[in-house]
Structures are given as structure tokens and as C-alpha cells.
C-alpha positions as CSV (number, residue, x, y, z in Angstrom):
1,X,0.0,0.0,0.0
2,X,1.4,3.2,-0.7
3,X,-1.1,6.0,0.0
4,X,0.1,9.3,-0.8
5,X,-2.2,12.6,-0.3
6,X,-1.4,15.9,-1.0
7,X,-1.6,18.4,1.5
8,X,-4.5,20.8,1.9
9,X,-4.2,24.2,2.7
10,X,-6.9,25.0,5.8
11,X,-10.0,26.5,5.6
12,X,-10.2,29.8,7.1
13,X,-13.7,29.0,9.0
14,X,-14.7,25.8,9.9
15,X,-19.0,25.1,10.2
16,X,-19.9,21.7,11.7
17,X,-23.6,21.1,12.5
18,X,-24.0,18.8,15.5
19,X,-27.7,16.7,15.3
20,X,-28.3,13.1,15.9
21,X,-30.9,11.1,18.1
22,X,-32.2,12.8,21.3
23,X,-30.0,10.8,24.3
24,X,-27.0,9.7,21.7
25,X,-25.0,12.8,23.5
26,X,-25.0,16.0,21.4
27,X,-24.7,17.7,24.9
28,X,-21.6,15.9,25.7
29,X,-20.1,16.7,22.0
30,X,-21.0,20.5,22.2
31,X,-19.0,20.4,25.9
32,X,-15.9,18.7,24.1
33,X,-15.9,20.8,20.9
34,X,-15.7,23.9,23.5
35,X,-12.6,22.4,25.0
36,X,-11.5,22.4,21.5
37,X,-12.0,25.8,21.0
38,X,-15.0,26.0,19.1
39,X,-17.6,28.6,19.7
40,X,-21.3,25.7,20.1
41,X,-24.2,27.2,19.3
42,X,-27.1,25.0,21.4
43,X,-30.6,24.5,20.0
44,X,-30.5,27.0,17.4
45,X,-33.8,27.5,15.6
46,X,-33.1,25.8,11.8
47,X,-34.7,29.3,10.4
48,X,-32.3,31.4,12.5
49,X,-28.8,28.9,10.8
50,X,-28.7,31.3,7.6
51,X,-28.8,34.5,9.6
52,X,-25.9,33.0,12.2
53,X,-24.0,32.1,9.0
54,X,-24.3,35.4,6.9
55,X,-23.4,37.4,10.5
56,X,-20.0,35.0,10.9
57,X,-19.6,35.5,6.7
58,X,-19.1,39.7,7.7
59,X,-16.5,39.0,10.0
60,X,-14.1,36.4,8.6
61,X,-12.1,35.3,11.0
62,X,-14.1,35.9,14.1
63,X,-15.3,32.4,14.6
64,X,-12.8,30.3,12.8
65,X,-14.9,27.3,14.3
66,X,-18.2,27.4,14.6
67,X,-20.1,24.6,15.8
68,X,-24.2,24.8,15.7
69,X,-25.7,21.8,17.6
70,X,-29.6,21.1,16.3
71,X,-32.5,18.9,17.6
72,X,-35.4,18.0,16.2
73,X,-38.1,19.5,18.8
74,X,-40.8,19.0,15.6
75,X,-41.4,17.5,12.7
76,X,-41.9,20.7,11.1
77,X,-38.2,22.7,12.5
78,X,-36.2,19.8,11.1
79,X,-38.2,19.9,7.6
80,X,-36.7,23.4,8.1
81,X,-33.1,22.8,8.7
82,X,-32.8,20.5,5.8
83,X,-34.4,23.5,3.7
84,X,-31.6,25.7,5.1
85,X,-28.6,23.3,5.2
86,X,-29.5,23.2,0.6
87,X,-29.7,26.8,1.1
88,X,-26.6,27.2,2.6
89,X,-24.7,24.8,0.5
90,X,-26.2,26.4,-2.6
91,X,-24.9,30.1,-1.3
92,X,-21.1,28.0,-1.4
93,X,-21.0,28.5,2.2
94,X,-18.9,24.8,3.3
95,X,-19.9,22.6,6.1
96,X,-19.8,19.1,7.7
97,X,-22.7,17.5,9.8
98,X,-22.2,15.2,12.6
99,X,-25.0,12.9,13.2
100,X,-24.8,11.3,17.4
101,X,-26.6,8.1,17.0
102,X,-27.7,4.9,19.4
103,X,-29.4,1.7,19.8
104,X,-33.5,2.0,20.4
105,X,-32.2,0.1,23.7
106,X,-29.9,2.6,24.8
107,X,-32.3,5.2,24.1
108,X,-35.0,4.3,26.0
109,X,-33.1,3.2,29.1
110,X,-31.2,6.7,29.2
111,X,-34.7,8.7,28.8
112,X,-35.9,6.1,31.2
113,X,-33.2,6.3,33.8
114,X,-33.7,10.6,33.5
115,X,-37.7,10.2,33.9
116,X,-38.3,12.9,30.8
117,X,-40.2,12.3,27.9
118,X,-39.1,11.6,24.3
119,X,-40.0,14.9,22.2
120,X,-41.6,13.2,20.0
121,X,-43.5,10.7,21.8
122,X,-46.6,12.7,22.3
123,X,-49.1,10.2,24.1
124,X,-47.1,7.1,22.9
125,X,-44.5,5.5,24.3
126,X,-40.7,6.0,24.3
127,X,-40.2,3.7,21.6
128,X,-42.4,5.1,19.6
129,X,-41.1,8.7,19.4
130,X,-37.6,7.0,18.9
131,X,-39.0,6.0,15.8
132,X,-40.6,8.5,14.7
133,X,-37.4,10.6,15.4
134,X,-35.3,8.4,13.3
135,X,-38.0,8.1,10.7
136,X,-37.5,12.1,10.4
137,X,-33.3,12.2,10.7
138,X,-32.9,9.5,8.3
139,X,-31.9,12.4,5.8
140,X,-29.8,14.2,7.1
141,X,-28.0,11.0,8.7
142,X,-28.2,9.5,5.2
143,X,-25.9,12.6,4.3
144,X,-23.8,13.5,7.4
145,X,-20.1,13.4,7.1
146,X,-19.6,12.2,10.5
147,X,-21.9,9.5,11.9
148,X,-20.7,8.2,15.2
149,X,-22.7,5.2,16.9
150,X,-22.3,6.2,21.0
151,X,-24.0,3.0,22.2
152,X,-20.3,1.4,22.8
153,X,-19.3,4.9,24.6
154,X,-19.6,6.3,27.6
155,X,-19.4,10.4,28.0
156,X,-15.8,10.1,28.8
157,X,-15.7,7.6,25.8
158,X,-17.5,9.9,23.7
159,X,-15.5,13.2,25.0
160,X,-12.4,11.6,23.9
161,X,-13.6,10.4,20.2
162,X,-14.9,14.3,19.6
163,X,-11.4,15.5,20.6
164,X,-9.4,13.3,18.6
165,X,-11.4,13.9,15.7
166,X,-11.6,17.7,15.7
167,X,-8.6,18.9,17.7
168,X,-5.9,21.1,15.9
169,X,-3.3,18.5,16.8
170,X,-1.6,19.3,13.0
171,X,-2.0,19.1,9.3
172,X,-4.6,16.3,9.7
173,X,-6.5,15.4,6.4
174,X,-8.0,12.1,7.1
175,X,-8.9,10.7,10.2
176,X,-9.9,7.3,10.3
177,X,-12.0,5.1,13.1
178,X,-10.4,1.3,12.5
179,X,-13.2,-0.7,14.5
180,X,-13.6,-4.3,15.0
181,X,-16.7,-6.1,15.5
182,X,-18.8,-9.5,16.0
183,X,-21.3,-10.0,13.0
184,X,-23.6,-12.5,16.0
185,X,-23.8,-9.0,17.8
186,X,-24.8,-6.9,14.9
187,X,-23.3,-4.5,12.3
188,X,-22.2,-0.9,13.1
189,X,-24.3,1.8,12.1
190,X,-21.4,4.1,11.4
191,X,-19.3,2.1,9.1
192,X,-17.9,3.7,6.0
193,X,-16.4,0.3,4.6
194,X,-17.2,-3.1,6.0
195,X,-14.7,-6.3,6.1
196,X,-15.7,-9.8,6.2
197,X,-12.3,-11.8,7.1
198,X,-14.5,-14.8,8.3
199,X,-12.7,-16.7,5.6
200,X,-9.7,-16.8,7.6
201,X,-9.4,-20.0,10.1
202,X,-10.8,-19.4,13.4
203,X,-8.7,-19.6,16.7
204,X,-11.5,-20.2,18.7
205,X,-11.7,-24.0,17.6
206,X,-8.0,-23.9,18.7
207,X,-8.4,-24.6,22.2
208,X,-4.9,-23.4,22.9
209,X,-6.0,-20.1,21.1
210,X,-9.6,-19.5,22.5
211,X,-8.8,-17.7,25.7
212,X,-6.5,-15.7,24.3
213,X,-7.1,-12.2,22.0
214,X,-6.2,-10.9,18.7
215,X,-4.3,-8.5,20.4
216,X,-2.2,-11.2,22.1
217,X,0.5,-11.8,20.0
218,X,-0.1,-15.7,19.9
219,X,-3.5,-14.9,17.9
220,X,-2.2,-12.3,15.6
221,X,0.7,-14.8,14.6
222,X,-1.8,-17.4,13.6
223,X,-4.2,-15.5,11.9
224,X,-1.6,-12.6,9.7
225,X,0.2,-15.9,8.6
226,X,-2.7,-18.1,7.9
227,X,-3.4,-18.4,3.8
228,X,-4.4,-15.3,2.3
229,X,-4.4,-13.0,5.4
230,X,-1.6,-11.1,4.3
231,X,-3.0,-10.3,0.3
232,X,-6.3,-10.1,1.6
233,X,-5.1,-7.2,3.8
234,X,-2.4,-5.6,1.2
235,X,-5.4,-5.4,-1.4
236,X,-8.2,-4.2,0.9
237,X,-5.9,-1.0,1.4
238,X,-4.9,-0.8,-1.8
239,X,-8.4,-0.6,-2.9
240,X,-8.7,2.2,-0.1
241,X,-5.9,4.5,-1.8
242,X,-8.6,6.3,-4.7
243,X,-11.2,6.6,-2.3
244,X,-9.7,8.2,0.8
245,X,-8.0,10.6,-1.7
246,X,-11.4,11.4,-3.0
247,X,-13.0,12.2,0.4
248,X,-10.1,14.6,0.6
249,X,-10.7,16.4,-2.7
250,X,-14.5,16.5,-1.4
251,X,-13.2,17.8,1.9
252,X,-14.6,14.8,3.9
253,X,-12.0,14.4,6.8
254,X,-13.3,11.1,8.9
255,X,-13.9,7.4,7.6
256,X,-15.1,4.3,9.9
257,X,-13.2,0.6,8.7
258,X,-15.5,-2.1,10.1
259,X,-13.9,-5.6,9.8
260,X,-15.6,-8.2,10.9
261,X,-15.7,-11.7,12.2
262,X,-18.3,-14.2,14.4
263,X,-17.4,-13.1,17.6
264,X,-15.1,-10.0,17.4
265,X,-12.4,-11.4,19.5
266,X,-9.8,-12.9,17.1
267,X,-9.7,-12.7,13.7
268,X,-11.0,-8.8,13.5
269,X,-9.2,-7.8,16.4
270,X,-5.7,-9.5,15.1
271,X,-7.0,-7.6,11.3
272,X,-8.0,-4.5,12.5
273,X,-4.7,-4.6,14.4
274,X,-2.5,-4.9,11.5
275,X,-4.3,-2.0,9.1
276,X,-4.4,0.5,11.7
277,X,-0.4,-0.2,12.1
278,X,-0.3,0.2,8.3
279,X,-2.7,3.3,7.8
280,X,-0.6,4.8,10.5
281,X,2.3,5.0,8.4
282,X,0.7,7.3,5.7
283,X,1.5,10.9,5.9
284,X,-1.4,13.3,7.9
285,X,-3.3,10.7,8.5
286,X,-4.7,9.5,12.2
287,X,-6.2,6.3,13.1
288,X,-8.4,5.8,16.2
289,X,-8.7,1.7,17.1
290,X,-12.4,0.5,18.4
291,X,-13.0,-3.4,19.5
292,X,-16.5,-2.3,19.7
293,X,-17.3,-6.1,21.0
294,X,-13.8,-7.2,22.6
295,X,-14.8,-8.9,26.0
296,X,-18.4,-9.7,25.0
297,X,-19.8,-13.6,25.5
């Protein structure tokens, strides 16, 4: 593999719009992105985003990072903020949206656990504004840049991921999320690109093997050297090379690499081990590890 992108000059101003499932942890995002220096805009009325725009537009420079975190309080506001988001695209002003998402599960035991009402429920149940919420995101989440599932993360978790993505750490132009995962627990809703390596012999009918993980160096061993490991993985990455340099001519700076296996102890973890080593190694590039299911039975 021998990635190789060019460097981009920065942006003057930076616009990221912060919107996702009520509970998946805007709040928590807008606290981190202030420790980062951005000036959050909470709950901003989706009428109001061109007006905020055009008043940052008069002052360049002012705000180099503006962050404006939305929610959907009705049906009718976030019909609303997709009709200014196309205006403000079609006006050439730039921006990314980061979409927070969860499990239905996680959901209702967070808005349980806080005793408050989903704001979309009405007289139903919590379940059933959940999906009438996602039913009315699916948009905009269709389209986001940035979609990050929090159902693995805690806030400190999630605190972290936000910093690591949007810090000014240096001339970052791609930052990639290299996750591993169990297909018998489900697949991520924030993958990018997906990876089946369950073609590779499993360690877990190794008895010698099955305690151990594919970040013990026992398990990585047997899986990088089993047949077809080592060209599946050169060739997955080399299939990588055009379209990470596209999503930096299209000014998309995050990607999520999902590879999978049964359980998402072994072979994904050992995988996923050995690409993020290798991504690492290409110029302004970072690379975030996640065993989303590591330690699960």
C-alpha cells in the first residue's frame, strides 16, 4: 500500500452542525468541541442557521470554528433545517454534519433512567417517538459526514472520540475510526467500509488459542500468517488508496473501517490490528482503534 495525499491548505472557518438522536449525547459533543476551541451554538432554531451564517460571513475570522448543535423539537423545524442546510450549500458557504446516533435500547433506558419524555412521543410511548425521530433524521443522517454510533461509549468515551477527531493537533487530512466487530452481535451503524475476514481459520476451535485475543500476540501470529491473510489485507488498502483521496478532494475528513468476524475477539481484532499499524504510516493521517465487541460472551 502506498497511499500518498497531497496536502491541503486549511479553511479559514470551519461550520460543523451537531444533530443526531435525542440521548446519543449531542450535549456531551458540544462540551468537548468547546474544549477544542470551538464557539457551540445549542438549540439554534433551523430558520435562524442562515442568519448566524451570513453574521460569521461579515466577519471572517471571528469564529474560525463554529459549531451549531440542532435537535429535532418538531417535525416541522427539522423539515426546516434541511431546507436551510441546501440553502446554505447552494450560497457555497462549506460545512460538515455530525450525526450522534444509538441503539433503540440505549435510548429508552437513558430517557428512562432521567424520567423525561421523548420529544416526540406525544401520548405514545418511548419507543415510539424513537422511531418517529429516526423516521425524520434519516436524511440528514443519510448525508452527514460524520456519523458516530455512542452505544459502545460512555461520556468520557465519547468526549475523547470528539477531541481526537476535531482537535488542531496538525496538518490532519483524514482521520480514520479502524473498529472491529462480532457479526452474531450486529453490524455498526457508522461504518464507512465493511470487512468480512471470516474466511480466515478461526482460533476459537483452537483450544490453545480461545482464551486468548487478537491482540495477544499468539492470535495475531496465527491469523496474519494463515493463507491469504496477508494479500487479503495488502489489497483491501490498496483498494482504499482512490477513495480516501477522494473524500479529501471532497473535503470529507473522517472514515469508519469495520472488519468483521463471528465473535469480534480474534480474527477482526488481530486484522484490524494490523491496518491500523499500516494506515498509521501514511502521511497526515490519524487512526483511532475501536474493539466495539472485545470482552463480549
Amino acid at each position: 500500500m502506498s497511499i500518498e495525499l497531497s496536502p491541503v491548505k486549511p479553511e479559514e472557518s470551519e461550520m460543523l452542525v451537531v444533530t443526531g438522536m435525542s440521548g446519543a449525547g449531542r450535549t456531551t459533543a458540544a462540551h468537548a468541541l468547546e474544549d477544542q476551541g470551538w464557539y457551540v451554538v445549542e438549540n439554534l432554531p433551523p430558520q435562524l442557521l442562515g442568519t448566524l451564517t451570513d453574521l460569521v460571513a461579515r466577519n471572517p475570522g471571528s469564529i474560525p470554528k463554529l459549531a451549531v448543535v440542532m435537535d429535532v423539537r418538531s417535525r416541522e423545524l427539522f423539515a426546516a433545517l434541511r431546507e436551510n442546510l441546501g440553502q446554505l450549500r447552494a450560497a457555497g458557504v462549506e460545512y460538515r454534519v455530525l450525526f450522534l446516533d444509538a441503539s433503540d435500547e440505549l435510548l429508552i433506558r437513558r430517557f428512562e433512567q432521567g424520567r423525561r419524555p421523548h420529544p416526540l412521543q406525544g401520548d405514545g410511548r418511548i419507543s415510539d417517538g424513537i422511531a418517529a425521530e429516526r423516521e425524520v433524521l434519516k436524511e440528514i443522517k443519510d448525508h452527514a459526514e460524520i456519523v458516530i454510533d455512542t452505544t459502545p461509549l460512555n461520556v468520557h468515551a465519547l468526549g475523547r472520540s470528539i477531541i481526537e477527531l476535531f482537535s488542531d493537533s496538525g496538518p490532519v487530512v483524514l482521520r480514520l475510526n479502524v473498529m472491529s466487530f462480532g457479526f452474531k452481535y450486529g453490524l455498526p451503524t457508522d461504518a464507512n467500509f465493511l470487512a468480512d475476514v471470516r474466511f480466515i481459520p478461526n482460533p476459537h476451535w483452537v483450544p490453545a488459542l480461545r482464551p486468548h485475543t487478537g491482540q495477544e500476540k499468539v492470535v495475531s501470529d496465527y491469523v496474519l500468517e494463515a493463507d491469504g491473510t496477508a494479500d487479503f489485507i495488502f489489497h483491501y488498502l490498496e483498494a482504499l488508496e482512490p477513495v480516501l483521496e477522494g473524500y479529501r478532494r471532497e473535503n470529507k475528513h473522517y472514515a469508519t473501517i469495520a472488519i468483521g468476524c463471528t465473535g469480534g475477539k480474534h480474527r477482526s481484532v488481530a486484522v484490524t490490528e494490523e491496518m491500523a499499524r499500516r494506515l498509521r504510516q501514511v502521511p497526515n493521517v490519524t487512526v483511532m482503534v475501536n474493539h466495539r465487541d472485545l470482552g463480549r460472551e
